[in-house]
C-alpha positions as a LaTeX table, in Angstrom:
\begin{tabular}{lrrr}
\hline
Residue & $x$ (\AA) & $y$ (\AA) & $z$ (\AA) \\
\hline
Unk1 & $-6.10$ & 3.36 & 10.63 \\
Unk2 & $-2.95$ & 4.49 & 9.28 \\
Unk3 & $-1.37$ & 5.83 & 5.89 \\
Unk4 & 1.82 & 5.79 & 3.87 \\
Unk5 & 2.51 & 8.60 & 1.62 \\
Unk6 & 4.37 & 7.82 & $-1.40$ \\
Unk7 & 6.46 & 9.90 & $-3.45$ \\
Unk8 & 8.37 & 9.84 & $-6.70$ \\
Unk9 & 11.31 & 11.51 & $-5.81$ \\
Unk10 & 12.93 & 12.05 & $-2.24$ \\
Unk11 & 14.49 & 15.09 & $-2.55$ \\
Unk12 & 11.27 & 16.86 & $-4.33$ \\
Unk13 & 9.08 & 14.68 & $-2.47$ \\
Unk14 & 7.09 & 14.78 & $-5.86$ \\
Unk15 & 3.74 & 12.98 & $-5.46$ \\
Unk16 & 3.70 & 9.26 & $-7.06$ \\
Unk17 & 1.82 & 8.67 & $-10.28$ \\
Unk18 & $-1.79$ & 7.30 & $-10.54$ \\
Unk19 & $-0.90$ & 4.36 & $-12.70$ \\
Unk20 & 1.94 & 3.16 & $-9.95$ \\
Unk21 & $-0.59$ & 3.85 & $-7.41$ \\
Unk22 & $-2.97$ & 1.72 & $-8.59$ \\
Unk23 & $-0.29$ & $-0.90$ & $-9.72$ \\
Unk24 & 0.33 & $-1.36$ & $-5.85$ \\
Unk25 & $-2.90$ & $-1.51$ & $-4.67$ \\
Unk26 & $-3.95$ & $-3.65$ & $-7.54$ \\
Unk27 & $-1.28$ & $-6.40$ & $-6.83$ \\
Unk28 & $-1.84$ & $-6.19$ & $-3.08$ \\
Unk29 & $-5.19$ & $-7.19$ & $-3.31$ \\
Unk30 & $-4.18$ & $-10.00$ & $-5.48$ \\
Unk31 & $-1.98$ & $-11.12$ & $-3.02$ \\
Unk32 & $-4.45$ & $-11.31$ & $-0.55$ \\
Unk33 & $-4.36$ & $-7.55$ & 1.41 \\
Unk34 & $-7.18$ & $-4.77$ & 0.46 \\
Unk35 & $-5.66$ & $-1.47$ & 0.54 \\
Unk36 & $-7.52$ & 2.17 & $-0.40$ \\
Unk37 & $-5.76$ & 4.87 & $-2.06$ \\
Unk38 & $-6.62$ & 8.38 & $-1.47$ \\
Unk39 & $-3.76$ & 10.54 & $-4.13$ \\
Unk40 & $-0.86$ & 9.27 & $-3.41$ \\
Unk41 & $-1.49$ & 7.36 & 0.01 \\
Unk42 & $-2.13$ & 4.19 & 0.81 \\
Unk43 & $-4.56$ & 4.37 & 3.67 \\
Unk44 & $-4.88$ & 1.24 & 5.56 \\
Unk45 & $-7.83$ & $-0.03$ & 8.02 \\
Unk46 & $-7.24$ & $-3.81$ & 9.30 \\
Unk47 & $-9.54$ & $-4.98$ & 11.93 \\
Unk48 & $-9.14$ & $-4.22$ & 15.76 \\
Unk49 & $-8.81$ & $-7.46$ & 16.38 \\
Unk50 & $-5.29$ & $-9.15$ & 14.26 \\
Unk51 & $-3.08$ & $-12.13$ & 14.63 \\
Unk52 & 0.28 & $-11.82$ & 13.97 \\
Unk53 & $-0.24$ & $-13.75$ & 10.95 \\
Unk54 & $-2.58$ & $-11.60$ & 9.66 \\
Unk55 & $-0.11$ & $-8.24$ & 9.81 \\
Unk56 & 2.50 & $-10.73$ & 7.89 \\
Unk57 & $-0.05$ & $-10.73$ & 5.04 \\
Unk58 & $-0.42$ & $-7.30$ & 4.98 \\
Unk59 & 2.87 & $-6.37$ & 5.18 \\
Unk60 & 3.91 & $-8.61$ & 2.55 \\
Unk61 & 1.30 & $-7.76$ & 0.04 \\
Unk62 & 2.07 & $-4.11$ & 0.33 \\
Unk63 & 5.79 & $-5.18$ & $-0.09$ \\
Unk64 & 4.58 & $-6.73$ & $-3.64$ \\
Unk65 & 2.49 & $-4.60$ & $-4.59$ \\
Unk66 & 5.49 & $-1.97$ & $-4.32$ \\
Unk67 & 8.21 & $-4.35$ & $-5.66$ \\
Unk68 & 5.62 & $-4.59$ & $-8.83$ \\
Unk69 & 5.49 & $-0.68$ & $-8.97$ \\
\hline
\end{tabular}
């Protein structure tokens, strides 16, 4: 398990928005990766067991999801 914190604003390191939030996780899962969001992280769980295609998936859904947001 792992998590990615995101934030509005570098410098402030101001907590992201709900509605972008759930923008990315919304479009990740339509791109084929579940993700949970806890505030403003993205917590992910992928199985023990993964093929290197599988982690492409993932990594590219979260990379739409957060080019949508």
């Amino acid at each position: 398990m792992c998590a990615l914190e995101l934030v509005s604003d570098r410098s402030t390191k101001a907590p992201v928005d709900k509605g972008t939030i759930g923008k990315i996780q919304e479009v990740a899962y339509q791109d084929g990766t579940m993700i949970r969001i806890s505030g403003p992280n993205i917590i992910l769980s992928p199985p023990l067991v993964l093929t290197s295609d599988d982690v492409k998936t993932i990594l590219r859904s979260i990379k739409t999801g957060l080019n949508a947001a």
